[in-house]
C-alpha positions as CSV (number, residue, x, y, z in Angstrom):
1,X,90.2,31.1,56.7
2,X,92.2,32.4,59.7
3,X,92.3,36.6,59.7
4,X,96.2,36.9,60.2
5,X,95.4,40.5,60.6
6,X,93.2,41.0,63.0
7,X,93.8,45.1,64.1
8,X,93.2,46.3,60.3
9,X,92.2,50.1,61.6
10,X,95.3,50.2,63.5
11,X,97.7,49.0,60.5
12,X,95.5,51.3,58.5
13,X,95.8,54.2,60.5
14,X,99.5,53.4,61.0
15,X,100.4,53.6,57.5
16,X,98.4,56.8,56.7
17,X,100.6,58.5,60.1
18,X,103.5,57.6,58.2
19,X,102.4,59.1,55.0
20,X,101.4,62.3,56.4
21,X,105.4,62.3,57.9
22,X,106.9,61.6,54.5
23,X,104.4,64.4,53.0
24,X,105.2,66.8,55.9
25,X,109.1,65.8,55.8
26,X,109.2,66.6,52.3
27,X,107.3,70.0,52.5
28,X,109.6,70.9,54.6
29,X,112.3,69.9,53.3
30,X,111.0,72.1,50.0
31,X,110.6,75.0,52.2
32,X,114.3,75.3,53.3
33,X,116.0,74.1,49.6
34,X,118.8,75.8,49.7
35,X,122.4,75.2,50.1
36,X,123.7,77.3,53.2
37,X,121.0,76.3,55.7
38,X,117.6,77.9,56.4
39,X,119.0,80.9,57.8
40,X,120.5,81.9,54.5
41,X,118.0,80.8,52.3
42,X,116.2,84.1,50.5
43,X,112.5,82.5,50.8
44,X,112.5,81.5,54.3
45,X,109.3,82.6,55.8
46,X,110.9,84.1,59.0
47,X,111.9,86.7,57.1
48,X,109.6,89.6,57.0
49,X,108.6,88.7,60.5
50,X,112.4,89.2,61.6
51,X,112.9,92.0,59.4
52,X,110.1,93.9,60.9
53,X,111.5,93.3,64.9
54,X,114.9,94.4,63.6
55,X,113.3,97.8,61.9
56,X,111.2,98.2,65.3
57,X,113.7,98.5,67.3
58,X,115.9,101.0,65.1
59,X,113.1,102.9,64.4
60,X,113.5,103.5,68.0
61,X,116.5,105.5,67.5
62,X,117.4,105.9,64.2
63,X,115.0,108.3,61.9
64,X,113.0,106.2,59.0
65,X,115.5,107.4,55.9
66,X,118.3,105.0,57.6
67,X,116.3,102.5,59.3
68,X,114.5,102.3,55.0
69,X,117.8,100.9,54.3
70,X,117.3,97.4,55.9
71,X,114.4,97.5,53.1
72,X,117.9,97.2,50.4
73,X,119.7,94.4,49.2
74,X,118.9,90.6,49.1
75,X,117.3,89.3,52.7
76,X,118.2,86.0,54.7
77,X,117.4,85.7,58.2
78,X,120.8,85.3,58.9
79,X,121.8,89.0,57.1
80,X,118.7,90.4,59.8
81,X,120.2,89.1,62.9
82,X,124.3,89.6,61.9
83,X,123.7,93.3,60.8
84,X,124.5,95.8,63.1
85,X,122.2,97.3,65.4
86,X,123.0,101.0,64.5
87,X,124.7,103.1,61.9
88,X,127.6,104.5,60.2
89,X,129.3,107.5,57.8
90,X,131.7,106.1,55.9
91,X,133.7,109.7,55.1
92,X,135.9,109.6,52.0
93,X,138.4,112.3,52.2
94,X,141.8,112.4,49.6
95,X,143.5,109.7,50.2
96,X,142.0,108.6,53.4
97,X,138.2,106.7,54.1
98,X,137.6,107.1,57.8
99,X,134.0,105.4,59.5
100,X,132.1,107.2,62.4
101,X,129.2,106.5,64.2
102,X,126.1,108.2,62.9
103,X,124.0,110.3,64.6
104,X,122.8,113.9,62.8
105,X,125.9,116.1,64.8
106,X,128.5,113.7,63.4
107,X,126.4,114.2,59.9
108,X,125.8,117.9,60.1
109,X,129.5,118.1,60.8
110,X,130.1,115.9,57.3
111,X,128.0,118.1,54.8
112,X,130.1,121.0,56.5
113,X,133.4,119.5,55.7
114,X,132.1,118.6,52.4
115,X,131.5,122.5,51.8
116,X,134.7,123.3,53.3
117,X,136.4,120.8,50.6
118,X,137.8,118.9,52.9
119,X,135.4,115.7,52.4
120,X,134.9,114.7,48.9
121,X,131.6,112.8,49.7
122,X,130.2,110.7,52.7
123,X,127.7,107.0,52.8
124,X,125.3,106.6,55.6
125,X,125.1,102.7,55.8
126,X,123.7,99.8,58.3
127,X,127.0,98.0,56.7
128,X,129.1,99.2,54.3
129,X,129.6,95.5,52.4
130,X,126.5,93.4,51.1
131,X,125.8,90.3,53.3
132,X,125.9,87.0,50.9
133,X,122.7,85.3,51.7
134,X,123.1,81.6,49.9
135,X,124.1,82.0,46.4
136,X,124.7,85.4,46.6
137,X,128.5,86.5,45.2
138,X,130.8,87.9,47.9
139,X,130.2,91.8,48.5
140,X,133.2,92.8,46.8
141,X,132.7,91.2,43.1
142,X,129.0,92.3,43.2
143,X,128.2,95.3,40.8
144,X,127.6,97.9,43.6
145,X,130.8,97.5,45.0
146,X,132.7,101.0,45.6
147,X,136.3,99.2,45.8
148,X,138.0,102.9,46.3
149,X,135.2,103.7,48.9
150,X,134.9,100.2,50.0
151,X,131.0,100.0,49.9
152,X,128.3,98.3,48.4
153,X,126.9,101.7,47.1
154,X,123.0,99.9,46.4
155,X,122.4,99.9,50.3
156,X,124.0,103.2,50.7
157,X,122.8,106.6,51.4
158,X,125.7,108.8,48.9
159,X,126.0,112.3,50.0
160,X,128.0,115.0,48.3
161,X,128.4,118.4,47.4
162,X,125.2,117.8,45.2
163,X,123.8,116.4,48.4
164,X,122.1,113.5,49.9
């Protein structure tokens, strides 16, 4: 009888390659299941990696109590890298909701105001509306949503004549 096969290691070793790359595809594939793509998926495991850089280079600036507040909310790597790269008071005054920049003059000058009556109450946020990762609802018909404040009052710092 005539081998017709006569590099059986090779064919052998061929078909396991290709087994390991449906095994490996598939994995993969698993890891990043989500509808929006991997940047938006809530278990991608670039996450704590990108979450820490993002912290680490607030922290730089910004003391811990504000840069904490990256620690809030659902995470997706795309939320890490589209959030901005500093902070803001949201002041709420009658009829009126004006944003600053935050650094502690603009917020000592808030809690004044706020004695003075002329603030009702003030946020501290990184952004005032909750980022949808995949599946996540739109930031205004999630139940933290502040519609008269506009703000997403879980990833908020509140601060009122009770304090902060």
């Amino acid at each position: 009888m005539i081998d017709t096969y006569p590099n059986k290691p090779a064919i052998r070793l061929l078909a396991l390659t290709a087994a390991v790359f449906l095994v490996s595809v598939t994995t993969l594939k698993g890891a990043y299941a989500c509808n929006s793509g991997p940047d938006y998926c809530t278990d991608d495991p670039r996450i704590p990696r990108a979450l820490a850089d993002k912290k680490a280079q607030l922290a730089k600036d910004y003391p811990d109590r504000l840069v904490a507040l990256l620690d809030l909310g659902v995470q997706c790597v795309a939320r890490i890298q589209q959030s901005p790269d500093g902070f803001s008071l949201v002041i709420v005054k009658d009829g009126s909701v004006d944003t600053l920049s935050w650094d502690q003059d603009n917020e000592n000058a808030a809690k004044a105001e706020i004695a003075a009556g002329t603030v009702k109450r003030f946020w501290i946020v990184n952004s005032r509306r909750a980022f949808s990762c995949d599946g996540q609802p739109s930031y205004d018909v999630q139940p933290d949503y502040d519609s008269a404040d506009d703000v997403n009052t879980s990833l908020a710092i509140k601060c009122d004549n009770t304090g902060c």
